[in-house]
SETOR-447942 format. One record per residue (C-alpha): residue in one letter; residue number from 1; y, x, z. Coordinates in steps of 0.25 Angstrom, whole numbers. Each point is the difference from the previous one (the first is absolute). Layout:
residues N
ATOM aa   i    yy    xx    zz
ATOM  A NUM     Y     X     Z
...
//
This chain:
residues 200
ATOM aa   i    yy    xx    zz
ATOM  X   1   366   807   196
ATOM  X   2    -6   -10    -8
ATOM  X   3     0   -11    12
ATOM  X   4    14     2     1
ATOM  X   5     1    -1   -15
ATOM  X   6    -9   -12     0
ATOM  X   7     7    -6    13
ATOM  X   8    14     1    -7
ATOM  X   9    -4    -7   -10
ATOM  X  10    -6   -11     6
ATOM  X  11    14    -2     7
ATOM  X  12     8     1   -14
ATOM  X  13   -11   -11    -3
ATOM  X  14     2    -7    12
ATOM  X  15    15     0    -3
ATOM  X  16    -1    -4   -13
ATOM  X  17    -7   -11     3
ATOM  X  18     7    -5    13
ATOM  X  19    12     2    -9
ATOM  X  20    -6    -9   -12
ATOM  X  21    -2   -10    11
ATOM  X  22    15     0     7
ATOM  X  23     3    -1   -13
ATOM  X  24    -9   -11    -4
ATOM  X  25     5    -7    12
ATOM  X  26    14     1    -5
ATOM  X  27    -1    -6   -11
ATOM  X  28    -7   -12     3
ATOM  X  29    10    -1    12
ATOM  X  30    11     1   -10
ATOM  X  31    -6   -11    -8
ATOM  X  32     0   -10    12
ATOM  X  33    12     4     3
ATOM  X  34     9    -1   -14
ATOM  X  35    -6   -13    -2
ATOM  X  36    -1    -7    13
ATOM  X  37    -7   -10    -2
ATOM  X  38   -16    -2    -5
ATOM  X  39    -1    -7   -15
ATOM  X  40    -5   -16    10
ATOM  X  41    14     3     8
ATOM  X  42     6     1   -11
ATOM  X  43    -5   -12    -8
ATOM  X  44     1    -7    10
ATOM  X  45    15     3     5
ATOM  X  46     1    -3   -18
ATOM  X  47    -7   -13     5
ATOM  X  48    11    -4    10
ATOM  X  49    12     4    -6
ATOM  X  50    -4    -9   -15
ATOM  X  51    -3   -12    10
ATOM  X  52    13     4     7
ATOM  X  53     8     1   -12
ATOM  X  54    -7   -14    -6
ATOM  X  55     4    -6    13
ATOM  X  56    15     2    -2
ATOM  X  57    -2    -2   -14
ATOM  X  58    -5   -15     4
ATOM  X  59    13     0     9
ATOM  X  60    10     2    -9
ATOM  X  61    -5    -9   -10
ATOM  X  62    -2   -12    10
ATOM  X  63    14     4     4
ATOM  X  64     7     1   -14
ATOM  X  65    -8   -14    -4
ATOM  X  66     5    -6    13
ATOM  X  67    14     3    -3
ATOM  X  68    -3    -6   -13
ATOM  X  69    -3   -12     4
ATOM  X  70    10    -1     9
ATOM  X  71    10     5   -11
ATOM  X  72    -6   -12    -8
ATOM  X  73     1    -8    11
ATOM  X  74    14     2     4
ATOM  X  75     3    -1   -15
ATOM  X  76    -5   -13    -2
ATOM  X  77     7    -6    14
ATOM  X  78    14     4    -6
ATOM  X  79    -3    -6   -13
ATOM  X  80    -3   -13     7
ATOM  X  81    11     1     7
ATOM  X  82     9     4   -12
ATOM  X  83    -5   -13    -7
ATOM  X  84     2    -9    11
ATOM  X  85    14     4     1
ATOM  X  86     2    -3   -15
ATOM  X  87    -7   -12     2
ATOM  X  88     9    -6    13
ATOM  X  89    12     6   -10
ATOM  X  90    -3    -9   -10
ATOM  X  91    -4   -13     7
ATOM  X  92    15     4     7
ATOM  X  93     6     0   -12
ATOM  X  94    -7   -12    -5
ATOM  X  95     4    -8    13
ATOM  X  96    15     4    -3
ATOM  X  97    -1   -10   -14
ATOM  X  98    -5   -12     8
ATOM  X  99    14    -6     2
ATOM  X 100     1     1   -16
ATOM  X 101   -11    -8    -1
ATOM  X 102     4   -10     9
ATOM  X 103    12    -3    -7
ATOM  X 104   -10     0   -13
ATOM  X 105    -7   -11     7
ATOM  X 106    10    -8     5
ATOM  X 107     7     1   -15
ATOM  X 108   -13    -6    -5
ATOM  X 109    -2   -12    12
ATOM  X 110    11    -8    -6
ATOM  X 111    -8    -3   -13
ATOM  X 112    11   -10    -4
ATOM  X 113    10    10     0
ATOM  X 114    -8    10    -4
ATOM  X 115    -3    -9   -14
ATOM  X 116    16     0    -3
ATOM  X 117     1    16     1
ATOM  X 118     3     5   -16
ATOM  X 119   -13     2    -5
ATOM  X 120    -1    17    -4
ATOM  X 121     6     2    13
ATOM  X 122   -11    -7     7
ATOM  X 123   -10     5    -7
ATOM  X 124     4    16     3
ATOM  X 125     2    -3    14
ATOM  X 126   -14    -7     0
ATOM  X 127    -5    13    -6
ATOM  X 128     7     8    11
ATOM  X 129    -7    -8     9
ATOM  X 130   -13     3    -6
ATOM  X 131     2    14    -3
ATOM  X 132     2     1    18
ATOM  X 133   -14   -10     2
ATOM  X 134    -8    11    -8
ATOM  X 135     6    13     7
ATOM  X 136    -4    -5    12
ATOM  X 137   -13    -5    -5
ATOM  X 138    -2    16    -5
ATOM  X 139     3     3    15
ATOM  X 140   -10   -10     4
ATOM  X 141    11    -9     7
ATOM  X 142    -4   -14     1
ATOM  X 143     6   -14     5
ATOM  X 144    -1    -8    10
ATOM  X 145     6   -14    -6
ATOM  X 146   -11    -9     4
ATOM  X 147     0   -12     3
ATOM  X 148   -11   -11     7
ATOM  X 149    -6    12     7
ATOM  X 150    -2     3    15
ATOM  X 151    10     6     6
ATOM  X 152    -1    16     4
ATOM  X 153     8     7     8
ATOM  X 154    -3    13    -5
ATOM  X 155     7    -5   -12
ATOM  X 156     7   -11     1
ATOM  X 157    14    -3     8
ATOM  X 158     2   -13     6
ATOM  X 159    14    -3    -3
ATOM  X 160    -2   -17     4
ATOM  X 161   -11    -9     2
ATOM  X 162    -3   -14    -7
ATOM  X 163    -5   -14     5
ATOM  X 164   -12    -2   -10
ATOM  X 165    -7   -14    -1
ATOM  X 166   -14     7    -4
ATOM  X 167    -8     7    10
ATOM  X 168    -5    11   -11
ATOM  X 169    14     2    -2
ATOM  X 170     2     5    15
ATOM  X 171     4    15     2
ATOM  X 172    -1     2   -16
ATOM  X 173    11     7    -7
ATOM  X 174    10   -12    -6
ATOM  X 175    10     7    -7
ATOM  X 176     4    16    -4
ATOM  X 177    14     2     3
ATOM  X 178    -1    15    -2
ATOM  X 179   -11     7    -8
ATOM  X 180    -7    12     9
ATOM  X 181    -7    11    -5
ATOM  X 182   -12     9     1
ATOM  X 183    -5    13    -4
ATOM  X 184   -14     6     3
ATOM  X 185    -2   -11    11
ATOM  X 186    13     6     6
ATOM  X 187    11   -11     2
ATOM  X 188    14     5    -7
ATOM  X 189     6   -14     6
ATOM  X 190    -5   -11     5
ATOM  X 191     2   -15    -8
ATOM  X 192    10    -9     8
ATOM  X 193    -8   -15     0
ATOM  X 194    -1   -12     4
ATOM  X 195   -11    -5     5
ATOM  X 196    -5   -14     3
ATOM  X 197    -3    -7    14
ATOM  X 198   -10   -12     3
ATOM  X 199     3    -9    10
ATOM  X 200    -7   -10     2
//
């Protein structure tokens, strides 16, 4: 009676103890189970998504600041533009008062004449005269008027050629028979000359 006491209570001990153990076993497998992943995985996966997550960071800004600059330079390109269209505008409308000038000059080539002209009158239209020279000297307009140069073609217009007795004389601009005008290094018009020949 007293070995099945002792035996049966070796197997409610032996129970217990494989019980303690299922349930031991249970608990760490539960563990491993709810958090995947040991602590270095996890660390490590951290690792990886910051590095990812710097990556794109890095992306977007070099793609905003590349769209920045080309924003900038797209920016600066139309404004280029916007102020060479002003600029052609001008010289434009500047070419258009040419003729007036003509007529100032060809008022002013008679001197004679131009002496008998009532006095106040000649002075205002002189001041006219004037007031045009420095609008277009404020538009960086300049002449071409003259004379005992070399003749250029870029900016001078043959309109007649003269016999000359001197040889320095030869293809040197004689006489301006229309002023010409240049802005910038850009011919508005071109002077009408004559220029001298040498033969000898």
């Amino acid at each position: 009676m007293s070995n099945k006491k002792q035996e049966k209570k070796v197997n409610i001990d032996e129970e217990i103890i494989i019980e303690n153990d299922e349930s031991d076993i249970d608990i760490e497998f539960e563990e491993t189970e709810h958090e995947g992943v040991s602590q270095k995985d996890k660390l490590k996966k951290l690792r990886e998504e910051l590095k990812q997550a710097k990556e794109q960071s890095h992306e977007y800004l070099t793609g905003w600041q590349t769209e920045r600059a080309s924003f900038a330079n797209y920016k600066s390109e139309e404004e280029k533009k916007r102020s060479e269209r002003i600029s052609g505008m001008k010289l434009n409308l500047i070419s258009d008062f040419f003729p007036v000038l003509d007529s100032f000059d060809m008022a002013f080539a008679n001197q004679e004449a131009w002496e008998k002209v009532d006095p106040a009158w000649r002075t205002g239209v002189e001041y006219i005269h004037t007031q045009f020279m420095k609008t277009l000297e404020n538009y960086n307009v300049s002449l071409i008027d003259k004379k005992g140069v070399n003749f250029d073609p870029t900016i001078h217009e043959p309109v007649e050629h003269i016999e000359v007795s001197n040889e320095s004389d030869n293809d040197k601009i004689i006489a301006i028979i229309q002023k010409g005008y240049t802005s910038g290094g850009t011919v508005l018009r071109p002077a009408k000359v004559k220029v001298g020949k040498y033969e000898s």
